[in-house]
Gaussian input, Z-matrix of N, CA and C with variables (Angstrom, degrees):
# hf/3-21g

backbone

0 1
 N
 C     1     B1
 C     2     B2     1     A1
 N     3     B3     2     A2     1     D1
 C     4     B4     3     A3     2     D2
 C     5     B5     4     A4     3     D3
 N     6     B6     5     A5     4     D4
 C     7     B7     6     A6     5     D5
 C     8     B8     7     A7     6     D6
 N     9     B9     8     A8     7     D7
 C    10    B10     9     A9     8     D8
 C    11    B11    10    A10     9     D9
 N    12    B12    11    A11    10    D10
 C    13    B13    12    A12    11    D11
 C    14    B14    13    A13    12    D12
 N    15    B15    14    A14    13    D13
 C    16    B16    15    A15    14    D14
 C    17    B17    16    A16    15    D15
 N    18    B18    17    A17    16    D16
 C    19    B19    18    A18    17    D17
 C    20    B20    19    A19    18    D18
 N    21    B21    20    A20    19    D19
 C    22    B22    21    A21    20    D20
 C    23    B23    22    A22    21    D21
 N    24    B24    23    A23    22    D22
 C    25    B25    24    A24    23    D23
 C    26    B26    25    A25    24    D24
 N    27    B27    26    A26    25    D25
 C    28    B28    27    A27    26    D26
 C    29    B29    28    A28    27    D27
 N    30    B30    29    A29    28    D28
 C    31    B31    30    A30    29    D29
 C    32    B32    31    A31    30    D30
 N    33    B33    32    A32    31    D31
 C    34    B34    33    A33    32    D32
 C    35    B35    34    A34    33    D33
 N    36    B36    35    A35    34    D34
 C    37    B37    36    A36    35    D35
 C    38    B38    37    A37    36    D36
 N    39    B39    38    A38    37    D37
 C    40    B40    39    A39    38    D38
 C    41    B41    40    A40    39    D39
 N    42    B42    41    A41    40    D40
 C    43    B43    42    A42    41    D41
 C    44    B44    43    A43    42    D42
 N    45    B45    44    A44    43    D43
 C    46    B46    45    A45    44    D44
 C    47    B47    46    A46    45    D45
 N    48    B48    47    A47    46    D46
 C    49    B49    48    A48    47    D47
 C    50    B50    49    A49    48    D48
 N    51    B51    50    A50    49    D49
 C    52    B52    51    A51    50    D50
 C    53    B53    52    A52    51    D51
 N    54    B54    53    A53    52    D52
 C    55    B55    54    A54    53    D53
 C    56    B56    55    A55    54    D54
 N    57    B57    56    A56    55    D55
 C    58    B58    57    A57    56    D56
 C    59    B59    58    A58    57    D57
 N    60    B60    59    A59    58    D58
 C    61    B61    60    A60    59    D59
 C    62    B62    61    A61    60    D60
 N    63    B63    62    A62    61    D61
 C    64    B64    63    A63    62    D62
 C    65    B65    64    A64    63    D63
 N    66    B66    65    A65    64    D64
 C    67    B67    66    A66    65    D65
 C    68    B68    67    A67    66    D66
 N    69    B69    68    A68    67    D67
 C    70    B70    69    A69    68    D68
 C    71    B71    70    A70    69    D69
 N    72    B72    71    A71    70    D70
 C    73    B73    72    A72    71    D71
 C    74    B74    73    A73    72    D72
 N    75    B75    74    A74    73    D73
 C    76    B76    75    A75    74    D74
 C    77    B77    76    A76    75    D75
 N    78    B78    77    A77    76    D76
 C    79    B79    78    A78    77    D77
 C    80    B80    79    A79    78    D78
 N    81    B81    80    A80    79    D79
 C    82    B82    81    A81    80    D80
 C    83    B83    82    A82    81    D81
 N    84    B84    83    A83    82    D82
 C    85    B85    84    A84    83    D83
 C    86    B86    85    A85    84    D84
 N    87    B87    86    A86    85    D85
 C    88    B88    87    A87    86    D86
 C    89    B89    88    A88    87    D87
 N    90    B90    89    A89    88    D88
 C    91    B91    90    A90    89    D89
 C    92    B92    91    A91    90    D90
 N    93    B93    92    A92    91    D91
 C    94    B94    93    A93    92    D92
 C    95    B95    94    A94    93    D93
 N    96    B96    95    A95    94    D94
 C    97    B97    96    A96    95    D95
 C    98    B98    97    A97    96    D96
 N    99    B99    98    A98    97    D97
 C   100   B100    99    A99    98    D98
 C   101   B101   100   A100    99    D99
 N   102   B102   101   A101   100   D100
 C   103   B103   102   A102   101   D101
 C   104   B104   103   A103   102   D102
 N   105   B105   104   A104   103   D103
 C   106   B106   105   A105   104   D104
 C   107   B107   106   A106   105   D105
 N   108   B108   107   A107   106   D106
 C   109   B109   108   A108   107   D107
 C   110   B110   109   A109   108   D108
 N   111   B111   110   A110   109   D109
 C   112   B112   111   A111   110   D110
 C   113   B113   112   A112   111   D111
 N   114   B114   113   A113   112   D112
 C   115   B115   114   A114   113   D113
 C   116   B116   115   A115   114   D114
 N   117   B117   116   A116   115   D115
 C   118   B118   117   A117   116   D116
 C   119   B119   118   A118   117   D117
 N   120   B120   119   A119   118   D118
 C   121   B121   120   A120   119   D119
 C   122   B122   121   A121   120   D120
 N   123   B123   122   A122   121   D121
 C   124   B124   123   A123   122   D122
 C   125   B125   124   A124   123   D123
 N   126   B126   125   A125   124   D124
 C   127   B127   126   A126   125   D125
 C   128   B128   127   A127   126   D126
 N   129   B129   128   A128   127   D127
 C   130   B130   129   A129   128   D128
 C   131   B131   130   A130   129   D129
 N   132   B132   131   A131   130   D130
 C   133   B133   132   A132   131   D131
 C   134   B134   133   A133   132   D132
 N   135   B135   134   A134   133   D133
 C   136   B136   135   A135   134   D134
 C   137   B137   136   A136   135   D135
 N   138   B138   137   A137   136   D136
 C   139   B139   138   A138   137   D137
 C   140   B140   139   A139   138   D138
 N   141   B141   140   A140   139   D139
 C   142   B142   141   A141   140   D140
 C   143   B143   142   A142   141   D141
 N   144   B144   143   A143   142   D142
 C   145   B145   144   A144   143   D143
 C   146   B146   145   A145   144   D144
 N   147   B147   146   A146   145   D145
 C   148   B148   147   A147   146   D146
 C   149   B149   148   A148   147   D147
 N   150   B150   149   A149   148   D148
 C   151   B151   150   A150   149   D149
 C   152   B152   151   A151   150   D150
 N   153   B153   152   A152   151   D151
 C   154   B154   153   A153   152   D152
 C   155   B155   154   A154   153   D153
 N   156   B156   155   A155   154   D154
 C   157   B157   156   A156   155   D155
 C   158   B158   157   A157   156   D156
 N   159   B159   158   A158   157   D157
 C   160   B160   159   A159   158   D158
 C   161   B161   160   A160   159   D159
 N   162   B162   161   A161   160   D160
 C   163   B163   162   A162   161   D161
 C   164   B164   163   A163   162   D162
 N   165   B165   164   A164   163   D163
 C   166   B166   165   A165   164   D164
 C   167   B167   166   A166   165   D165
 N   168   B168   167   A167   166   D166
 C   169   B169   168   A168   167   D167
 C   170   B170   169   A169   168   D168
 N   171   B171   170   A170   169   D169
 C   172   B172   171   A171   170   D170
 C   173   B173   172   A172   171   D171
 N   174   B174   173   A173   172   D172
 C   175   B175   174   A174   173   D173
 C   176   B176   175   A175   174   D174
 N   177   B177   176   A176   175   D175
 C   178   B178   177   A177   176   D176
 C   179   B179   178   A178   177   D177
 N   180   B180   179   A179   178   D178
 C   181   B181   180   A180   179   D179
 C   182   B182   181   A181   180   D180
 N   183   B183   182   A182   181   D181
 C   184   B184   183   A183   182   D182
 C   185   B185   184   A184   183   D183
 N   186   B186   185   A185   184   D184
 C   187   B187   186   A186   185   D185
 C   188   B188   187   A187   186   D186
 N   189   B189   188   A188   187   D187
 C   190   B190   189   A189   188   D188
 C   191   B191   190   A190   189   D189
 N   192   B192   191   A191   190   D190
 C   193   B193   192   A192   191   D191
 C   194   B194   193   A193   192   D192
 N   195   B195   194   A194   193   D193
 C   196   B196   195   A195   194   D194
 C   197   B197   196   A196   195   D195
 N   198   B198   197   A197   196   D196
 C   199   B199   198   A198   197   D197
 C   200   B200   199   A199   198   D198
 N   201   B201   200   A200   199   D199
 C   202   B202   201   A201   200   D200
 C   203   B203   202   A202   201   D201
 N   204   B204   203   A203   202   D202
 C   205   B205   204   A204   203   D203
 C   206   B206   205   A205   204   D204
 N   207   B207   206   A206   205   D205
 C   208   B208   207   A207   206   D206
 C   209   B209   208   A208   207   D207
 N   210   B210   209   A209   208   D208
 C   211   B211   210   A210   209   D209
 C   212   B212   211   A211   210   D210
 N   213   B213   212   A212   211   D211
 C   214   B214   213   A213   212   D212
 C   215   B215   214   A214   213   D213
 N   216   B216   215   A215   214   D214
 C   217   B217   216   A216   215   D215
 C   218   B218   217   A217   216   D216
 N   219   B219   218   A218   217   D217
 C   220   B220   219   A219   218   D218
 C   221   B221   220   A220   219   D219
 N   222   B222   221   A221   220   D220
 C   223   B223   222   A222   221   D221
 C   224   B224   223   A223   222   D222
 N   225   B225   224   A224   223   D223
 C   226   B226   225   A225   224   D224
 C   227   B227   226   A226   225   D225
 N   228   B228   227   A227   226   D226
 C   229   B229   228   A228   227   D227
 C   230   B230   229   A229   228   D228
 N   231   B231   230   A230   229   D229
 C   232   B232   231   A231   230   D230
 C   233   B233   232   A232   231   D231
 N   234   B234   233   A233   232   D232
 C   235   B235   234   A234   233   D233
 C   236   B236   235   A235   234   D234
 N   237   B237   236   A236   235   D235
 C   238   B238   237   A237   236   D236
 C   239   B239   238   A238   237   D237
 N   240   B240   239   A239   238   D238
 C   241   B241   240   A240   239   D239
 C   242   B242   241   A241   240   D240
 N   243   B243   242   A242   241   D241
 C   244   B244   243   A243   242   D242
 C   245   B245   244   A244   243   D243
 N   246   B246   245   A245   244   D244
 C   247   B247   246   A246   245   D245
 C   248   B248   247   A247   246   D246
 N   249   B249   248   A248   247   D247
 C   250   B250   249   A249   248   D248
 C   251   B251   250   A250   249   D249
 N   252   B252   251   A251   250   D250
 C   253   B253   252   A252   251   D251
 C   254   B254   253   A253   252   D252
 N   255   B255   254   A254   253   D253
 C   256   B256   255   A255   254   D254
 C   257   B257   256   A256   255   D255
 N   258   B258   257   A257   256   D256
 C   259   B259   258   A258   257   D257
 C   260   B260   259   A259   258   D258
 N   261   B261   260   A260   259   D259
 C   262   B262   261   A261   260   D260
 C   263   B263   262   A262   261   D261
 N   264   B264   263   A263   262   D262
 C   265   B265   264   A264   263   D263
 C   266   B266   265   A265   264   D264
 N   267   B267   266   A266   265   D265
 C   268   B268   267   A267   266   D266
 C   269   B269   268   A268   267   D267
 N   270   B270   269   A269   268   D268
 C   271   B271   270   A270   269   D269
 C   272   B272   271   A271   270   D270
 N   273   B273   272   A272   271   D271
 C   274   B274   273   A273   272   D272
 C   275   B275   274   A274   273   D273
 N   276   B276   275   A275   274   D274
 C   277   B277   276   A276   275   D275
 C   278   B278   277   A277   276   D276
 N   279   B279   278   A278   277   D277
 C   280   B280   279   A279   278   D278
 C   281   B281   280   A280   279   D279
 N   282   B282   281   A281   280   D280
 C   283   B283   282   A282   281   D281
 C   284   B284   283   A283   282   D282
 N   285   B285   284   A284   283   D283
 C   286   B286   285   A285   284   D284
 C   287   B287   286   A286   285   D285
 N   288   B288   287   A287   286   D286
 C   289   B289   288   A288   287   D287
 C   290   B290   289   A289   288   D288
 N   291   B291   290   A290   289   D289
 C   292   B292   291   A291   290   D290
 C   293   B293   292   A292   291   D291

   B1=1.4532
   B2=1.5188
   B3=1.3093
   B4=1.2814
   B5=1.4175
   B6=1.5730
   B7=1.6441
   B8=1.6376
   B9=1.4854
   B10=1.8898
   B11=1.5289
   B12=1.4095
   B13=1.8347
   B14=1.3764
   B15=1.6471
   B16=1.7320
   B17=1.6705
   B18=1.3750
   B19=1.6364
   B20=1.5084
   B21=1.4979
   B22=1.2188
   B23=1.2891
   B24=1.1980
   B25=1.6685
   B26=1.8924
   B27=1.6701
   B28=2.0691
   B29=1.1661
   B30=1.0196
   B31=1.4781
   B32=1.7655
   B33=1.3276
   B34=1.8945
   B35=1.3763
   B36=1.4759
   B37=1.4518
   B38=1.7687
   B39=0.6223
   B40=2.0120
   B41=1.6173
   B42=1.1322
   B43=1.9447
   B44=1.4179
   B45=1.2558
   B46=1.8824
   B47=1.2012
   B48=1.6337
   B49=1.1494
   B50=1.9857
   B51=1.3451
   B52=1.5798
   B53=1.8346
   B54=1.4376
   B55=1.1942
   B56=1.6546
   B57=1.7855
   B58=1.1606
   B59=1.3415
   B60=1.5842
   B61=1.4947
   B62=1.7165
   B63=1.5359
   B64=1.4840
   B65=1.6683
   B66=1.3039
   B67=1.2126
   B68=1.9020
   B69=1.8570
   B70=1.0155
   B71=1.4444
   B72=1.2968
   B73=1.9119
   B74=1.6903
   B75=1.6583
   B76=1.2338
   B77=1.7208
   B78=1.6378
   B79=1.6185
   B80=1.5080
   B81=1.2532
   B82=1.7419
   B83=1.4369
   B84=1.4606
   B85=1.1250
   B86=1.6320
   B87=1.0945
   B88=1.3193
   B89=1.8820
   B90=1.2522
   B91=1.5670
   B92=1.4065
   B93=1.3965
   B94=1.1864
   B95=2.0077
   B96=1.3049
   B97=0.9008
   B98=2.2487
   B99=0.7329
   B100=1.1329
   B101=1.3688
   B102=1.3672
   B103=1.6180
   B104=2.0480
   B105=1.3678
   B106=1.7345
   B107=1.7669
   B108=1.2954
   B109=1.2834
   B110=1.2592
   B111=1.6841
   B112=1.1390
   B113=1.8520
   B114=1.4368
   B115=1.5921
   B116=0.9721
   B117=1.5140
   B118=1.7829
   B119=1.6588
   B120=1.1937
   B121=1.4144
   B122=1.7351
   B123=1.3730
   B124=1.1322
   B125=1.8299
   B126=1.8298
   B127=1.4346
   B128=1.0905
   B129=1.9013
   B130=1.5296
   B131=1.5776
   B132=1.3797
   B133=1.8678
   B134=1.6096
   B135=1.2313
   B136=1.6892
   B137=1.7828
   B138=1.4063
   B139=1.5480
   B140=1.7941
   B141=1.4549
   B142=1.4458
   B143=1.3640
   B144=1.4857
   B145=1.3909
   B146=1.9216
   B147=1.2416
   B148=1.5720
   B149=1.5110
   B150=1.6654
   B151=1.3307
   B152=1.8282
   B153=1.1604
   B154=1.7176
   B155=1.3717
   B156=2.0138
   B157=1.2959
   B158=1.4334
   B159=1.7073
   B160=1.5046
   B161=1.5441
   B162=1.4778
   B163=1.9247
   B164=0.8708
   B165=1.3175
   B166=1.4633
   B167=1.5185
   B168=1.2615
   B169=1.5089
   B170=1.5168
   B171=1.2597
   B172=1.5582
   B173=1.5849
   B174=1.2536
   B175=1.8298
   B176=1.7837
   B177=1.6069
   B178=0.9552
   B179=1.5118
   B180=1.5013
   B181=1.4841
   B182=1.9057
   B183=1.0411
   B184=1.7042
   B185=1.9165
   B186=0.9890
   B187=1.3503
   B188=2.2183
   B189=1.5629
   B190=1.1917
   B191=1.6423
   B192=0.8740
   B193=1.2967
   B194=1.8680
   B195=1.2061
   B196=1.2284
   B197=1.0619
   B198=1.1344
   B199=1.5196
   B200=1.4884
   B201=1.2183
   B202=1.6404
   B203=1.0757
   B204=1.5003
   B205=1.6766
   B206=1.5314
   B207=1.5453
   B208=1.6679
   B209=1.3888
   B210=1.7208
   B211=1.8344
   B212=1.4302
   B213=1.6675
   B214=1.1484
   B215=1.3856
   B216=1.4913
   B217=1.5078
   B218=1.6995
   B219=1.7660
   B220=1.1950
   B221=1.6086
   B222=1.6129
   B223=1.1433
   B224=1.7513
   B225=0.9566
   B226=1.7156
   B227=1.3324
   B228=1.4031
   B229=1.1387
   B230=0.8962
   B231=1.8263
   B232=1.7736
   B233=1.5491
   B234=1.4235
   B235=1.4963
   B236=1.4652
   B237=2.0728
   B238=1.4457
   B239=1.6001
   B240=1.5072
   B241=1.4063
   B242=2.0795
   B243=1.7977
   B244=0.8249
   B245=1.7711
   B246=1.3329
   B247=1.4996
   B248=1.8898
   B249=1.5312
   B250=1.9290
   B251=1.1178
   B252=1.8643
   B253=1.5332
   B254=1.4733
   B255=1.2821
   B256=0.9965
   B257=1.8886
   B258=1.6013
   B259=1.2779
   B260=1.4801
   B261=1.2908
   B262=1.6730
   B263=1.4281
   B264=1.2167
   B265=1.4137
   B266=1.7278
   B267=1.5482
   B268=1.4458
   B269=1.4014
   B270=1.3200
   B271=1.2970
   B272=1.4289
   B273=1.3976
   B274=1.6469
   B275=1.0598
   B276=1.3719
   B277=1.4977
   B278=1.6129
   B279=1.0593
   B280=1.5861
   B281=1.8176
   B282=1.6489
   B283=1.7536
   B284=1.3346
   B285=0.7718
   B286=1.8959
   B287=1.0593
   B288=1.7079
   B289=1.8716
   B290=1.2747
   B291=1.5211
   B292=1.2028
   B293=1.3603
   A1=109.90
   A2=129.65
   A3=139.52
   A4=114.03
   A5=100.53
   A6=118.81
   A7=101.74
   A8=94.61
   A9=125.04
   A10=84.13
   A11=125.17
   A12=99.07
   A13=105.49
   A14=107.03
   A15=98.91
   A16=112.03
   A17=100.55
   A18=118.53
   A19=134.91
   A20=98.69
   A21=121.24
   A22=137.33
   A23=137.27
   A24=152.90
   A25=93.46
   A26=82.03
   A27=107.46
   A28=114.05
   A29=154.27
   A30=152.87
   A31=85.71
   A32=94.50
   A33=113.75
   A34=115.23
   A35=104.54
   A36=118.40
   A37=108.36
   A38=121.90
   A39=118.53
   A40=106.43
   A41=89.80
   A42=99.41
   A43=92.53
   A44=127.22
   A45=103.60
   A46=105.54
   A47=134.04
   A48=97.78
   A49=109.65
   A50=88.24
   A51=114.28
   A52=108.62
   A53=125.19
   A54=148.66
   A55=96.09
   A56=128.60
   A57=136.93
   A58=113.28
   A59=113.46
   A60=115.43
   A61=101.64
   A62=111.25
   A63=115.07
   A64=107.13
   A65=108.91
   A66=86.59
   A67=109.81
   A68=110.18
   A69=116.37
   A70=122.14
   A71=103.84
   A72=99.76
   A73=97.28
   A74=91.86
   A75=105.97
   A76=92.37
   A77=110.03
   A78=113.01
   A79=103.65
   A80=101.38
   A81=107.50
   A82=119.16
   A83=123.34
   A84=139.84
   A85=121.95
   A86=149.90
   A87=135.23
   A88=94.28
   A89=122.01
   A90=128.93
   A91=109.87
   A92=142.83
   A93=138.22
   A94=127.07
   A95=86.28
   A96=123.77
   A97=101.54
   A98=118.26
   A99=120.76
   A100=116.11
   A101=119.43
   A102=131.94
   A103=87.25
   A104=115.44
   A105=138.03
   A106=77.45
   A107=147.10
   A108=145.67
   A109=126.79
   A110=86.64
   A111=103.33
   A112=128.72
   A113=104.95
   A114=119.13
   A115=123.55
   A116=119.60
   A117=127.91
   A118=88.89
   A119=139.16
   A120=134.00
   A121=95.52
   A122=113.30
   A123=149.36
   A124=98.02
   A125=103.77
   A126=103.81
   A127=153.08
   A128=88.02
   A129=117.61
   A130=104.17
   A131=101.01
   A132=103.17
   A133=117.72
   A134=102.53
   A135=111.12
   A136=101.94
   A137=108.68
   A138=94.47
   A139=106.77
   A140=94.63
   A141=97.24
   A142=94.74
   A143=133.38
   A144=123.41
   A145=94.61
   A146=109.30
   A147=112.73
   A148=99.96
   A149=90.00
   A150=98.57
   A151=118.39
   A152=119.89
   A153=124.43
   A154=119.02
   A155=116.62
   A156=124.26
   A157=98.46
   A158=98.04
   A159=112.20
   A160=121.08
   A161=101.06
   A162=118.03
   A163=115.05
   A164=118.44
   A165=104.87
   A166=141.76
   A167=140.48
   A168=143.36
   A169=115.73
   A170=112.45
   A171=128.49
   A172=81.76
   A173=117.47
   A174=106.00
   A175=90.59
   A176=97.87
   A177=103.09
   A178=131.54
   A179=126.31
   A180=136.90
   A181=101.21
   A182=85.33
   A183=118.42
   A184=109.67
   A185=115.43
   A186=115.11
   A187=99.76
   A188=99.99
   A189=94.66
   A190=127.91
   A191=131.97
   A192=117.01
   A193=144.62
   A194=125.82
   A195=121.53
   A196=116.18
   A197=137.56
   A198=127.74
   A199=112.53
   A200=150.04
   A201=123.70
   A202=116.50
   A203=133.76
   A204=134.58
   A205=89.43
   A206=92.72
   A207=126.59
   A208=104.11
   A209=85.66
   A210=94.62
   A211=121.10
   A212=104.93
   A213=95.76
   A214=139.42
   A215=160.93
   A216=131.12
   A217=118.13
   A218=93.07
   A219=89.70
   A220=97.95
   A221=117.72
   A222=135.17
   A223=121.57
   A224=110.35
   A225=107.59
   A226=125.17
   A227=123.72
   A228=141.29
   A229=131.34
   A230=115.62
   A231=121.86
   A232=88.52
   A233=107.39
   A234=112.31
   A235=102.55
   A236=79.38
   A237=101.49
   A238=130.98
   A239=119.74
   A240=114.35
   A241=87.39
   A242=120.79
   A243=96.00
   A244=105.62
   A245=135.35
   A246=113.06
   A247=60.17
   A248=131.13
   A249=109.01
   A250=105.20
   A251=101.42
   A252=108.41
   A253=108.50
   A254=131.30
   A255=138.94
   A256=136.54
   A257=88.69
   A258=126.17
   A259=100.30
   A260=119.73
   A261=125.89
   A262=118.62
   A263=110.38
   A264=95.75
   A265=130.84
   A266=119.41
   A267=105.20
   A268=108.56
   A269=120.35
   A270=136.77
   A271=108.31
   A272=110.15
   A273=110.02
   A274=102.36
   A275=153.95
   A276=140.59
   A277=82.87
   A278=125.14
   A279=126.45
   A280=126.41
   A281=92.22
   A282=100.28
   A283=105.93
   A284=139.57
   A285=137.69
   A286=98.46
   A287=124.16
   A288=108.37
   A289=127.76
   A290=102.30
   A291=99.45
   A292=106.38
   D1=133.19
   D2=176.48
   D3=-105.74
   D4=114.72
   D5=168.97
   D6=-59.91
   D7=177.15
   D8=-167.13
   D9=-74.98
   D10=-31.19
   D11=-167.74
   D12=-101.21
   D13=16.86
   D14=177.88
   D15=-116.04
   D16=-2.71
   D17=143.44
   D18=-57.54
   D19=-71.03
   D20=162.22
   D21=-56.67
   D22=66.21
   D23=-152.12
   D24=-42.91
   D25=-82.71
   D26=-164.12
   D27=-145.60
   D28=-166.29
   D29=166.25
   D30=-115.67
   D31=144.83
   D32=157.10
   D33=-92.14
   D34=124.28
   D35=-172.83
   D36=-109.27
   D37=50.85
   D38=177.91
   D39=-98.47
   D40=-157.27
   D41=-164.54
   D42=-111.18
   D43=-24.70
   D44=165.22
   D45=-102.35
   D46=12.77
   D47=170.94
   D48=-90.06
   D49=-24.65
   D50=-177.77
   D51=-59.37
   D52=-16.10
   D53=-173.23
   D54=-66.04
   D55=-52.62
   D56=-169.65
   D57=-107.67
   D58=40.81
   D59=178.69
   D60=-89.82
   D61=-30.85
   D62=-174.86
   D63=-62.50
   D64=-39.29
   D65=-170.94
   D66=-113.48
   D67=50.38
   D68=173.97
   D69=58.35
   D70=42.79
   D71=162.56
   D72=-143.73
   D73=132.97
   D74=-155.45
   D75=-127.41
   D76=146.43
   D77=-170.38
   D78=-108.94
   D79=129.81
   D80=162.51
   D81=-121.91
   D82=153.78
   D83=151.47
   D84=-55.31
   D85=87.14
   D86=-140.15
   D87=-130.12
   D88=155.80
   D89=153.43
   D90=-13.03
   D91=134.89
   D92=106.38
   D93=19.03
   D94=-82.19
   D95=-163.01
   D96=-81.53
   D97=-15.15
   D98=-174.28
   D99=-78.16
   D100=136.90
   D101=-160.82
   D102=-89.84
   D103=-177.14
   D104=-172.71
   D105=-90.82
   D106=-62.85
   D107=-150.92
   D108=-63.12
   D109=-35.71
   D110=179.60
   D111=-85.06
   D112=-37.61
   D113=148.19
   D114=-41.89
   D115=-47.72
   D116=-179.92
   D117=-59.98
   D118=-69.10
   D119=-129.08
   D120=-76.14
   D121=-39.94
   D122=-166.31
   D123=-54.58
   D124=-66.77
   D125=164.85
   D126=-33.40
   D127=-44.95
   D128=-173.02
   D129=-73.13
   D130=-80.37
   D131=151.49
   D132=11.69
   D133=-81.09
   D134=-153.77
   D135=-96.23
   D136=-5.26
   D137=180.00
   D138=-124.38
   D139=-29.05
   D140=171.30
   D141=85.61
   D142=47.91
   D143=169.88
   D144=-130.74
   D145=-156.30
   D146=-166.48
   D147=-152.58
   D148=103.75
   D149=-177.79
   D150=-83.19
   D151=153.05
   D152=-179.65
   D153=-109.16
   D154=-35.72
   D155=-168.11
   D156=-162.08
   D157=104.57
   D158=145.71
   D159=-89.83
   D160=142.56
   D161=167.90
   D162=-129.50
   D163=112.23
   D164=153.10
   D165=-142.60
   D166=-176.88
   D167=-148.74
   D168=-158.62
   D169=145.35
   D170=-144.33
   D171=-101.34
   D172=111.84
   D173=168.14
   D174=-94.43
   D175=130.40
   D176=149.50
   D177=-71.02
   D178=158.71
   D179=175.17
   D180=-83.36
   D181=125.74
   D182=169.24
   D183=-60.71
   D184=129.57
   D185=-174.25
   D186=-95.12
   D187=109.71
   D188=172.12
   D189=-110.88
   D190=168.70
   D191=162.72
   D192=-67.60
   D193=142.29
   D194=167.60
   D195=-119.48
   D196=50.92
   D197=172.85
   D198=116.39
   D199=-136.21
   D200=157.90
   D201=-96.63
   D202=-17.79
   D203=175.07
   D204=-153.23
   D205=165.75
   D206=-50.95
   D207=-66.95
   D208=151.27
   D209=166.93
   D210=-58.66
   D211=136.35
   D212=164.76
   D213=-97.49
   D214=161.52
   D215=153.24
   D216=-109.94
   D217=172.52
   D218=-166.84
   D219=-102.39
   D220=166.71
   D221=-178.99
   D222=-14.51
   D223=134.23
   D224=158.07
   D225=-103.77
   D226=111.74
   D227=-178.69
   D228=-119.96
   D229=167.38
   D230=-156.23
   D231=-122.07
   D232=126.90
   D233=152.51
   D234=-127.90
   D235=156.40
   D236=176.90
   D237=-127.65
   D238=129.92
   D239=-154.12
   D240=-95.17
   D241=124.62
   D242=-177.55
   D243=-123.52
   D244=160.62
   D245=-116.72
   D246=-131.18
   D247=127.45
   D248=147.63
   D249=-85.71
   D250=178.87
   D251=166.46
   D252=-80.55
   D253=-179.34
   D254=170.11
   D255=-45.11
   D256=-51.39
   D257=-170.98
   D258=-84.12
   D259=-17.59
   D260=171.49
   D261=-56.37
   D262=149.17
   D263=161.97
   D264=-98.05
   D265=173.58
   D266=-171.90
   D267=-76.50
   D268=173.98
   D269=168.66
   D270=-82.20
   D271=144.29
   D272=-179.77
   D273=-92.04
   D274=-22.63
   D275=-160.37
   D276=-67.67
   D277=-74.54
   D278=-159.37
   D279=-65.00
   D280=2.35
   D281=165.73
   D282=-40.36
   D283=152.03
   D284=126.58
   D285=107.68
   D286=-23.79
   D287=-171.46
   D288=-81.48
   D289=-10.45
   D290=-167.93
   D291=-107.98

């Protein structure tokens, strides 16, 4: 059985993700394997806010080099765009970054 922090990878910190902190959608690194239901519950859980709209998308891994053969790539991963309600409150990891 997988707990809320074995869902939840990391939060994504960049300059577009930090773009949609005002109006409460916040990006995570999440499981593979992890369903939209399960992230929501997962969110709510560990931040104590009330989520409305999860999205999310399979980034593929980038094929880089190691030396002249063979190429290698990097990871394939699941992020998740997660949407609060209004009346929620913010998340603290993302105070101050933006």
């Amino acid at each position: 059985m997988k707990t809320v922090y074995d869902i939840i990878v990391r939060p994504i910190v960049t300059e577009q993700s930090m773009e949609d902190v005002d109006i409460k959608k916040y990006v995570f690194e999440v499981a593979k394997d992890a369903t939209k239901i399960e992230i929501k519950k997962a969110v709510e859980e560990i931040f104590g806010v009330t989520v409305i709209k999860v999205t999310t998308s399979t980034v593929h891994g980038k094929e880089k080099r190691t030396g002249r053969y063979p190429a290698g790539f990097q990871k394939t991963w699941k992020k998740a765009v997660v949407k609060l309600s209004e009346d929620s409150k913010n998340i603290e990891i993302f105070e101050g970054m933006a």
